[in-house]
mmCIF file of the N, C-alpha and C atoms, coordinates in Angstrom:
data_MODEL
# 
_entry.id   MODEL 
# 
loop_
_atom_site.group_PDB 
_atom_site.id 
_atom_site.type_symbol 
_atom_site.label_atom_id 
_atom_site.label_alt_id 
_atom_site.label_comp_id 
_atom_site.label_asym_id 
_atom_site.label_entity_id 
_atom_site.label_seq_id 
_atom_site.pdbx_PDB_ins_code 
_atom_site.Cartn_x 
_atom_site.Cartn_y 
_atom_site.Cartn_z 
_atom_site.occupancy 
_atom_site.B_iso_or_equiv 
_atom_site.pdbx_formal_charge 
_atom_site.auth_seq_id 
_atom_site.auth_comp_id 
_atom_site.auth_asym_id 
_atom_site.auth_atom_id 
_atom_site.pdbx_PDB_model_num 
ATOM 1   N N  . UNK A 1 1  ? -87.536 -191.439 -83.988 1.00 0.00 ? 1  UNK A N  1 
ATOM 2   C CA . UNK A 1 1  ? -87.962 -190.939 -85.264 1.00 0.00 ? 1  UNK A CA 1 
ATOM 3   C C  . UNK A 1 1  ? -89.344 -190.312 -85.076 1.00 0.00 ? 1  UNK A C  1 
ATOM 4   N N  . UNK A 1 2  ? -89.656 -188.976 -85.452 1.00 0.00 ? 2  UNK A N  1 
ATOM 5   C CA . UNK A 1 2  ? -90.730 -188.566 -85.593 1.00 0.00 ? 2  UNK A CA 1 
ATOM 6   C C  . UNK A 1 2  ? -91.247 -188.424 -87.086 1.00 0.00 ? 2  UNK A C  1 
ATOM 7   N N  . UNK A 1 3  ? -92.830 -188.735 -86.695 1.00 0.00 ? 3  UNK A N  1 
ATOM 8   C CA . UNK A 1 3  ? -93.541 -187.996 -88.012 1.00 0.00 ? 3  UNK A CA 1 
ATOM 9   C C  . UNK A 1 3  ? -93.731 -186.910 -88.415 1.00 0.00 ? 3  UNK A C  1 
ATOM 10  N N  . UNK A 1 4  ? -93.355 -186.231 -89.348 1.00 0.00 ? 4  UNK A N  1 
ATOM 11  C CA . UNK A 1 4  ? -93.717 -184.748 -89.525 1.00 0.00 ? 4  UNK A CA 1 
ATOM 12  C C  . UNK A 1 4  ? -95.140 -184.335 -89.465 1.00 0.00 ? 4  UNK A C  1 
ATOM 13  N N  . UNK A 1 5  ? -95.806 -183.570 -88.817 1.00 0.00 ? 5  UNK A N  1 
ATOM 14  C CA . UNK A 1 5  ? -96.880 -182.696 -88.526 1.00 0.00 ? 5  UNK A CA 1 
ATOM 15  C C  . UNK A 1 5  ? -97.197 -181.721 -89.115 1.00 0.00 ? 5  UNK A C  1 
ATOM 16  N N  . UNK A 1 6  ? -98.669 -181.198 -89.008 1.00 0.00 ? 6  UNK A N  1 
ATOM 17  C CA . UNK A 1 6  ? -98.640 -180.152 -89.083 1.00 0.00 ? 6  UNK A CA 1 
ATOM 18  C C  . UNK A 1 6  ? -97.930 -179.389 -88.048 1.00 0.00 ? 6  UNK A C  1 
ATOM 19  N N  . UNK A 1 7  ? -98.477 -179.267 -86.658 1.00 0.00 ? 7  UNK A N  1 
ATOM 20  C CA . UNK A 1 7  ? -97.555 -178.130 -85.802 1.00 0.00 ? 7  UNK A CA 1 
ATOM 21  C C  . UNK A 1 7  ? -95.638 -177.942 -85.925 1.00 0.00 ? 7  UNK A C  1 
ATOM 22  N N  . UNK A 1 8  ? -95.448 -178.990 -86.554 1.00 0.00 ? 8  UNK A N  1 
ATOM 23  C CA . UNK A 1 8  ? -94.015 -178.858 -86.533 1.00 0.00 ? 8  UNK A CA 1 
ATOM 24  C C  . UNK A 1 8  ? -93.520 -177.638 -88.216 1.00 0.00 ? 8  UNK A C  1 
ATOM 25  N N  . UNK A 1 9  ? -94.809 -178.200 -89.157 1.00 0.00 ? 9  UNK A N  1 
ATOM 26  C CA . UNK A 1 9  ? -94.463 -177.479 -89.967 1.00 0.00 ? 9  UNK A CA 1 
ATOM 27  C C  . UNK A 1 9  ? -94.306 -175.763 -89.895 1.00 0.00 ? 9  UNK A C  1 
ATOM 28  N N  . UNK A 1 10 ? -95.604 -175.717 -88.835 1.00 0.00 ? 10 UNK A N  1 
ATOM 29  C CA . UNK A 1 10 ? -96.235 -174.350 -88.490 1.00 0.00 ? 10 UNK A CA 1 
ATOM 30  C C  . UNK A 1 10 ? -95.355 -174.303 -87.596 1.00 0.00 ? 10 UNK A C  1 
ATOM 31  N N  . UNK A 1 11 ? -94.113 -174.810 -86.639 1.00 0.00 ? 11 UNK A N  1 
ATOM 32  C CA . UNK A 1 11 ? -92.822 -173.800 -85.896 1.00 0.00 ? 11 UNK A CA 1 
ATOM 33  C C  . UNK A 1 11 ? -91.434 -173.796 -86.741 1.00 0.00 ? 11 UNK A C  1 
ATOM 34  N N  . UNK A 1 12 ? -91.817 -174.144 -88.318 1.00 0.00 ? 12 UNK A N  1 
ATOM 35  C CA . UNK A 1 12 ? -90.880 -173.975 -89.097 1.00 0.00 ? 12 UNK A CA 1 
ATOM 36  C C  . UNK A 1 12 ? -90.786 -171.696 -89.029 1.00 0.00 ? 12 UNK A C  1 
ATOM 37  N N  . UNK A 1 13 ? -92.141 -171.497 -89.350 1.00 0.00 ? 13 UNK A N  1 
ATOM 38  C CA . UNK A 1 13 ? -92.436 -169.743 -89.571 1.00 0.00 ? 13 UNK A CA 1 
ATOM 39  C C  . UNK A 1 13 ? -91.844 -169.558 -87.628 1.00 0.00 ? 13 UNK A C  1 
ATOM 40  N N  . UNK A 1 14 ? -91.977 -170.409 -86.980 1.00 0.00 ? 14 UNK A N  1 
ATOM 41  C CA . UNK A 1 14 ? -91.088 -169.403 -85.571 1.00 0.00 ? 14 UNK A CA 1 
ATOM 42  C C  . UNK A 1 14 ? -89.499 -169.217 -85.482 1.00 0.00 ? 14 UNK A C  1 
ATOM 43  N N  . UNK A 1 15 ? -88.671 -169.787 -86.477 1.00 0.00 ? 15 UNK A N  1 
ATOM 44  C CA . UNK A 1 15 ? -87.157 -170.367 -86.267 1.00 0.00 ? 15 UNK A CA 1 
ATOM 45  C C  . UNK A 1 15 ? -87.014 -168.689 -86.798 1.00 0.00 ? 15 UNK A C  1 
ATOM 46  N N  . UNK A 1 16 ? -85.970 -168.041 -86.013 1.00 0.00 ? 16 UNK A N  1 
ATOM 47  C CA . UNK A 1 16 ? -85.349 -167.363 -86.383 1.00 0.00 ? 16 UNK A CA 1 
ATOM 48  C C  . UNK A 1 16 ? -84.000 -167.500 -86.000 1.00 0.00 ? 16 UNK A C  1 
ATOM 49  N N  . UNK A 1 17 ? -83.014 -166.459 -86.873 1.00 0.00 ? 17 UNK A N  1 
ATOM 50  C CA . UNK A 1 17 ? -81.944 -166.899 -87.243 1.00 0.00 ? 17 UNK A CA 1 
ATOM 51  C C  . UNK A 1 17 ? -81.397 -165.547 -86.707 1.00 0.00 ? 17 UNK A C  1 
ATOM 52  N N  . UNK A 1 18 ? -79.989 -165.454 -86.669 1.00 0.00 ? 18 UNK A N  1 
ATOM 53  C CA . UNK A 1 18 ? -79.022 -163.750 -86.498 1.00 0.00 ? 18 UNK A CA 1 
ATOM 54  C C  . UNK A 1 18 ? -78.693 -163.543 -87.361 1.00 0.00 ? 18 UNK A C  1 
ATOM 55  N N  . UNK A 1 19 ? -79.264 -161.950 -87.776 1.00 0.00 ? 19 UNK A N  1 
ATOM 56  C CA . UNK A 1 19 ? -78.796 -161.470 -88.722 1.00 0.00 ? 19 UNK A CA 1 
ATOM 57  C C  . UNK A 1 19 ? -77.835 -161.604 -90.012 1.00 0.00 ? 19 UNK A C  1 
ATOM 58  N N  . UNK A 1 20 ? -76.805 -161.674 -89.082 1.00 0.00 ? 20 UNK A N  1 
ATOM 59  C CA . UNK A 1 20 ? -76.008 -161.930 -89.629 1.00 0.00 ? 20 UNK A CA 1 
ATOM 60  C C  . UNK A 1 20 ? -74.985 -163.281 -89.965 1.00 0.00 ? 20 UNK A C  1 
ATOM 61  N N  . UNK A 1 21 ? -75.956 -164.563 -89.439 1.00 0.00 ? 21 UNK A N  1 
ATOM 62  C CA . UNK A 1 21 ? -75.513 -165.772 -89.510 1.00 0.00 ? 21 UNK A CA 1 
ATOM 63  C C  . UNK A 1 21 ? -75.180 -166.128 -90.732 1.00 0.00 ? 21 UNK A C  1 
ATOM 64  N N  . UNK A 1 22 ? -74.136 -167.402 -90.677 1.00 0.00 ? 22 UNK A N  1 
ATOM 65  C CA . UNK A 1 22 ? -73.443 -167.520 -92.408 1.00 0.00 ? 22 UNK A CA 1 
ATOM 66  C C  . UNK A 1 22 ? -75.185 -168.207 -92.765 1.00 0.00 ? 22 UNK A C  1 
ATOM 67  N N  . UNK A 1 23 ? -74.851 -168.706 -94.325 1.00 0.00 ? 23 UNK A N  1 
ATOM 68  C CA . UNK A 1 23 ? -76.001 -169.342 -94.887 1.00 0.00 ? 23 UNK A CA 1 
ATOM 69  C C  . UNK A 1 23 ? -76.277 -170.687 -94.357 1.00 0.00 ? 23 UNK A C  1 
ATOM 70  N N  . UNK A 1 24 ? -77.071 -171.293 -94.257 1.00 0.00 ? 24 UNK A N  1 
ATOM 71  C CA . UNK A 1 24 ? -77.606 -172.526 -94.051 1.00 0.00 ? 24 UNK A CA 1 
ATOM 72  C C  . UNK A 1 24 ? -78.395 -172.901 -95.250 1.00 0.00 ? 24 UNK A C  1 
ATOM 73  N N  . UNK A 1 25 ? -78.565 -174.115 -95.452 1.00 0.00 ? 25 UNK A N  1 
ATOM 74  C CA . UNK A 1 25 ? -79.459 -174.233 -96.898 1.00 0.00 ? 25 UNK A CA 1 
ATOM 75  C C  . UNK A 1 25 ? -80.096 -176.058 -96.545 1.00 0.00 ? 25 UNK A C  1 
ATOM 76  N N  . UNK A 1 26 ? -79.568 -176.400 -95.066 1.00 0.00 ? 26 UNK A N  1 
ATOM 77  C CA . UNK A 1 26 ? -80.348 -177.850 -95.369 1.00 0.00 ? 26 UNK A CA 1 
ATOM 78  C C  . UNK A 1 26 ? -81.807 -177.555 -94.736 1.00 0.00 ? 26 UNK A C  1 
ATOM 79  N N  . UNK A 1 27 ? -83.050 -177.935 -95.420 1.00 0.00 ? 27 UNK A N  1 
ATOM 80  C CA . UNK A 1 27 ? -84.320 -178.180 -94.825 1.00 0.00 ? 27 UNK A CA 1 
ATOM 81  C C  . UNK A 1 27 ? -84.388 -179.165 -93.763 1.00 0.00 ? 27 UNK A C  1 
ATOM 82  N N  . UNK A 1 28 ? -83.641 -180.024 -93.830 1.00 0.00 ? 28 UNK A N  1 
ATOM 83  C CA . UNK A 1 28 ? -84.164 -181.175 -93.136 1.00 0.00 ? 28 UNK A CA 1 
ATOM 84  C C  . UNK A 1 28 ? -84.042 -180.881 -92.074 1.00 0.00 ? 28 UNK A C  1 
ATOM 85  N N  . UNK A 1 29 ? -82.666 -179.892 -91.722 1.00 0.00 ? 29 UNK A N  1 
ATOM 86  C CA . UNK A 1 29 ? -82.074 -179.694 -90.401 1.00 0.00 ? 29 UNK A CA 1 
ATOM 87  C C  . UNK A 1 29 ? -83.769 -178.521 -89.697 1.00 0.00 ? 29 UNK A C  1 
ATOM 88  N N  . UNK A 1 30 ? -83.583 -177.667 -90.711 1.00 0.00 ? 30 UNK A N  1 
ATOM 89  C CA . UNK A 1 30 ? -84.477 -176.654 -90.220 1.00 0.00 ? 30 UNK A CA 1 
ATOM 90  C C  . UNK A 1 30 ? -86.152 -177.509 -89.754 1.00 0.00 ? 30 UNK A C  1 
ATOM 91  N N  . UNK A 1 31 ? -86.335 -178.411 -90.391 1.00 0.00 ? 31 UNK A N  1 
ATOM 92  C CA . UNK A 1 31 ? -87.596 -179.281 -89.446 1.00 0.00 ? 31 UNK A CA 1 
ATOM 93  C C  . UNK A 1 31 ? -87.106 -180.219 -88.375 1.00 0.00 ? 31 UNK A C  1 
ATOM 94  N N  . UNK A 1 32 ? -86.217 -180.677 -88.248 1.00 0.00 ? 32 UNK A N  1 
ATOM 95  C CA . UNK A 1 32 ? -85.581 -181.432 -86.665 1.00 0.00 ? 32 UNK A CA 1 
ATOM 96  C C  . UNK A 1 32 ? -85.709 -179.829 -86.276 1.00 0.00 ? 32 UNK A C  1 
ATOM 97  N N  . UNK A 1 33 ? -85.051 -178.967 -86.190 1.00 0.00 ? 33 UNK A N  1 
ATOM 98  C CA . UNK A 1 33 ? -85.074 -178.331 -85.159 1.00 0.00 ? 33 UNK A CA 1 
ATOM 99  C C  . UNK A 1 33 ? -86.700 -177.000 -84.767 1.00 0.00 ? 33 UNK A C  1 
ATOM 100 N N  . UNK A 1 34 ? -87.556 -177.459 -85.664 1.00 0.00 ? 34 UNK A N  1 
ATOM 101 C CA . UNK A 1 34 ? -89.074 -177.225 -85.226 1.00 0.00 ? 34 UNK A CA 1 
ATOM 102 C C  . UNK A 1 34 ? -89.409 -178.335 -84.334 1.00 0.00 ? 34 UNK A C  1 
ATOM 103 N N  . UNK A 1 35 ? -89.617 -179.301 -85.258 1.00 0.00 ? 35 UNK A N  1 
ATOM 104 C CA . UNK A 1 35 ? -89.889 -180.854 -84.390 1.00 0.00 ? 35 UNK A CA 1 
ATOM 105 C C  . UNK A 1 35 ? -89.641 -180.724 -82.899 1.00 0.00 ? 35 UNK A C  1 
ATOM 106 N N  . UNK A 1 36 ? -88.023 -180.148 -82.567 1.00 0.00 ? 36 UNK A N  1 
ATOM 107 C CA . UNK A 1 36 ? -87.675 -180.319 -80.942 1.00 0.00 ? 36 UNK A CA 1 
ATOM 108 C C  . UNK A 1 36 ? -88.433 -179.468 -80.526 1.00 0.00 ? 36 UNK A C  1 
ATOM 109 N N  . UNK A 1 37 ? -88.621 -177.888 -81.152 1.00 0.00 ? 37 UNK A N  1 
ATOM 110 C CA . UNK A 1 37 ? -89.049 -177.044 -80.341 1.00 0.00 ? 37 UNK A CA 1 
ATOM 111 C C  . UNK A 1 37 ? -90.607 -177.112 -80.337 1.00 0.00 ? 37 UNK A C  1 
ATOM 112 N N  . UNK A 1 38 ? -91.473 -177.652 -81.082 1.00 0.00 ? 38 UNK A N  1 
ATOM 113 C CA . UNK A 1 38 ? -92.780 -177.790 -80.883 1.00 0.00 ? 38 UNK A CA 1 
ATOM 114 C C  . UNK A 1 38 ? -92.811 -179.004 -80.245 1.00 0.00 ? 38 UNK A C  1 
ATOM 115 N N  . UNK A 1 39 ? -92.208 -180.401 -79.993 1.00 0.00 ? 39 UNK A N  1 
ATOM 116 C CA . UNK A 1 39 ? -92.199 -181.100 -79.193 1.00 0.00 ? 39 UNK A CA 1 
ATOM 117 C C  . UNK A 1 39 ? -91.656 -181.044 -77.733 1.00 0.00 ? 39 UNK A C  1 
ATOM 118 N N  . UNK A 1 40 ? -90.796 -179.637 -77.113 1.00 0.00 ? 40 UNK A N  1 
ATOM 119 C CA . UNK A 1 40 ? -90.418 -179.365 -76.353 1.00 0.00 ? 40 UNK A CA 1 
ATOM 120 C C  . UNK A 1 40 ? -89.242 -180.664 -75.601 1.00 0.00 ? 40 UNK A C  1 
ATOM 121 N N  . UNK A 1 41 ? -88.105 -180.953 -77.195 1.00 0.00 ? 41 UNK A N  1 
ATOM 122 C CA . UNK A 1 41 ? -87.322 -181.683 -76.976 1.00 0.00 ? 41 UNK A CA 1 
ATOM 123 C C  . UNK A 1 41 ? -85.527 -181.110 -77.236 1.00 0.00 ? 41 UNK A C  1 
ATOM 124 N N  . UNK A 1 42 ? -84.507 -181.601 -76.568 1.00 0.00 ? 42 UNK A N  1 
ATOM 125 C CA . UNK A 1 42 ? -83.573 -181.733 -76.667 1.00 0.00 ? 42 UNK A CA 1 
ATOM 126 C C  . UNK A 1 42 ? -83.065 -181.714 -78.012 1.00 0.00 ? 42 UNK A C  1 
ATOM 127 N N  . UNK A 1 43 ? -82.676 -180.755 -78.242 1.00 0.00 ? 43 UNK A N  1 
ATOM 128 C CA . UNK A 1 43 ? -81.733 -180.780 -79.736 1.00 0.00 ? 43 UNK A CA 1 
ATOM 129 C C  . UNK A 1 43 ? -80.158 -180.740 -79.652 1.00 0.00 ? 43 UNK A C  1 
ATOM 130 N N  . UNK A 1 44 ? -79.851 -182.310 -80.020 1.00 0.00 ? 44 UNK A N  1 
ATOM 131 C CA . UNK A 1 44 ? -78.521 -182.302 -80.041 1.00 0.00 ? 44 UNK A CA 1 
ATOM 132 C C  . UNK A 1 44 ? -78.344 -182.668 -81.510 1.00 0.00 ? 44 UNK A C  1 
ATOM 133 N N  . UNK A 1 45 ? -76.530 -181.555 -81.778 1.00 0.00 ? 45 UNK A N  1 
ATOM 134 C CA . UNK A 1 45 ? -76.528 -181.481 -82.780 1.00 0.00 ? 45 UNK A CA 1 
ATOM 135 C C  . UNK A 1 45 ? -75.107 -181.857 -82.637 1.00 0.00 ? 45 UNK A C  1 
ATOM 136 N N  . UNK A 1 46 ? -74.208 -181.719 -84.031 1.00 0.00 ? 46 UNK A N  1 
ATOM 137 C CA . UNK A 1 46 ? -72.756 -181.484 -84.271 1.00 0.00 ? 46 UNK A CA 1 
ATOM 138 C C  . UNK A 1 46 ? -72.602 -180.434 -85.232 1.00 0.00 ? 46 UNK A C  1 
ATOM 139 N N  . UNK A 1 47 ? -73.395 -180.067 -85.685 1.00 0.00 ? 47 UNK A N  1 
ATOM 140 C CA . UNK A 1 47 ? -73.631 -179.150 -86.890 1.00 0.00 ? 47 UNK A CA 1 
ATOM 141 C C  . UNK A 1 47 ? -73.730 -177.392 -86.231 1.00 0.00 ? 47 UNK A C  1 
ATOM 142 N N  . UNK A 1 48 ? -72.465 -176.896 -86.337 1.00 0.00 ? 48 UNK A N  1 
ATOM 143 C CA . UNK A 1 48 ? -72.029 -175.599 -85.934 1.00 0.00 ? 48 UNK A CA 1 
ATOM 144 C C  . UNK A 1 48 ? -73.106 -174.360 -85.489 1.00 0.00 ? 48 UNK A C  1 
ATOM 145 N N  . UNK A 1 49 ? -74.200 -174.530 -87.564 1.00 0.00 ? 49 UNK A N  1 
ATOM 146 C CA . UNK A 1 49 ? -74.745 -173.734 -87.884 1.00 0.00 ? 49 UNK A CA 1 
ATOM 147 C C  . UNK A 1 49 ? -75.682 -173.522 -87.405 1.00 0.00 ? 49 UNK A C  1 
ATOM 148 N N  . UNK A 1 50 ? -76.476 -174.637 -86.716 1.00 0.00 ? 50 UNK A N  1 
ATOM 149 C CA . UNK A 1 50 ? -77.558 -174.533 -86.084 1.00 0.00 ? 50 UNK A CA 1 
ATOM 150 C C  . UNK A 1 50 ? -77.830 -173.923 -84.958 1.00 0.00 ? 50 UNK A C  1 
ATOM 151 N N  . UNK A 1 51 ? -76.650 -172.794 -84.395 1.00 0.00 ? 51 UNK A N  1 
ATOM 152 C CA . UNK A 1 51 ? -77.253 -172.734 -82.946 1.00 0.00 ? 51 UNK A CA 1 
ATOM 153 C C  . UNK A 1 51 ? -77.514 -171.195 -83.472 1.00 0.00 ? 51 UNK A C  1 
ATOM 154 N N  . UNK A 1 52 ? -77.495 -170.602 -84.634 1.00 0.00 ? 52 UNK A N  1 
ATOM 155 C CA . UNK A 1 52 ? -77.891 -169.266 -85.376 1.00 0.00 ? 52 UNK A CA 1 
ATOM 156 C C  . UNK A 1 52 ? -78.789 -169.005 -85.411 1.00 0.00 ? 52 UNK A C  1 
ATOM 157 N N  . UNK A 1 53 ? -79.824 -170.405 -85.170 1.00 0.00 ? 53 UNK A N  1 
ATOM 158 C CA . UNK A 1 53 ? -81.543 -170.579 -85.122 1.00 0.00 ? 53 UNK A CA 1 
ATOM 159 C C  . UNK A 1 53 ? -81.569 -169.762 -83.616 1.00 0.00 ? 53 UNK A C  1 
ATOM 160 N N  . UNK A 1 54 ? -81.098 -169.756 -83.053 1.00 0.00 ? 54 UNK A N  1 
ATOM 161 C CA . UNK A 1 54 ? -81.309 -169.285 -81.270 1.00 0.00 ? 54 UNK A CA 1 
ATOM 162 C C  . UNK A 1 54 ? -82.328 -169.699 -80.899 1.00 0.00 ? 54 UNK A C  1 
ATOM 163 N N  . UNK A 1 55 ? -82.246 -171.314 -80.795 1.00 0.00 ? 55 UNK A N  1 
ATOM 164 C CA . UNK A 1 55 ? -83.053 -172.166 -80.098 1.00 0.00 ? 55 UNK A CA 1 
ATOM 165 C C  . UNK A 1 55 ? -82.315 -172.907 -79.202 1.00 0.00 ? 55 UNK A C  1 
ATOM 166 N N  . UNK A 1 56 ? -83.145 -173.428 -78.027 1.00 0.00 ? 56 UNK A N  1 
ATOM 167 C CA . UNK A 1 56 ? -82.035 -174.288 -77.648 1.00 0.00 ? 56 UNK A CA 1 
ATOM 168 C C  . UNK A 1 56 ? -81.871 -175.396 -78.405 1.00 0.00 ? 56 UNK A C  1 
ATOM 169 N N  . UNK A 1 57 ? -80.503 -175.635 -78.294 1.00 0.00 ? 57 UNK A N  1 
ATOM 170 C CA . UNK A 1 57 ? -80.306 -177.051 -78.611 1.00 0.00 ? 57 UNK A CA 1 
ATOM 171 C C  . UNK A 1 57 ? -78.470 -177.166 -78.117 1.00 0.00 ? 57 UNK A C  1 
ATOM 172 N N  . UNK A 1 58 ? -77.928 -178.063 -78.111 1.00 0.00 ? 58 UNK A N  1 
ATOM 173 C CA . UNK A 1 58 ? -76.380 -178.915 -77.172 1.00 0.00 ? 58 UNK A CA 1 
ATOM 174 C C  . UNK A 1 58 ? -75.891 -178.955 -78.525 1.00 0.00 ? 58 UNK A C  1 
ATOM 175 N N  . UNK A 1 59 ? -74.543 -178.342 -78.714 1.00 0.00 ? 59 UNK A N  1 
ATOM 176 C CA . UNK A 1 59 ? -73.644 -178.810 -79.333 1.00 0.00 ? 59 UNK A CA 1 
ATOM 177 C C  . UNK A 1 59 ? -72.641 -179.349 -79.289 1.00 0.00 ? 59 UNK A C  1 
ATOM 178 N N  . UNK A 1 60 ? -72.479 -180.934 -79.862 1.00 0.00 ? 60 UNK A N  1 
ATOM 179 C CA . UNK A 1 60 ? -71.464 -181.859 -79.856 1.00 0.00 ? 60 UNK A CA 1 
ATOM 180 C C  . UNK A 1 60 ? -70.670 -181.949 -80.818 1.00 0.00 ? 60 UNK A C  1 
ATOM 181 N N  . UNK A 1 61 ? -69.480 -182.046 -80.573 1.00 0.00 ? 61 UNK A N  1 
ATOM 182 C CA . UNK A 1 61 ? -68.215 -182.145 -81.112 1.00 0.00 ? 61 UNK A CA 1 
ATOM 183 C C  . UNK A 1 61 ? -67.954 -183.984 -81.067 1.00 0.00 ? 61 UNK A C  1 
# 
């Protein structure tokens, strides 16, 4: 479990997404996946939508 930060808030403005990716609308997801990337951690997910961020992160089924 992490604490939310400032720097994690501030690699919320780096997440970008494709163009043309469907919608996403959870926040929470969109700060786990700052969190990994300003913590320079492993993002495992099951959640399809997230790899639209074009960050890394492992998707599990």
């Amino acid at each position: 479990m992490l604490v939310i930060r400032d720097d994690h808030v501030y690699a919320l403005e780096t997440l970008l997404r494709t163009e043309n990716a469907p919608r996403h609308n959870d926040p929470f997801d969109r700060i786990m996946i700052a969190q990994a990337k300003a913590e320079h951690l492993d993002f495992i997910t099951h959640d399809s939508l997230l790899t639209y961020y074009n960050e890394e992160c492992i998707l599990c089924f």
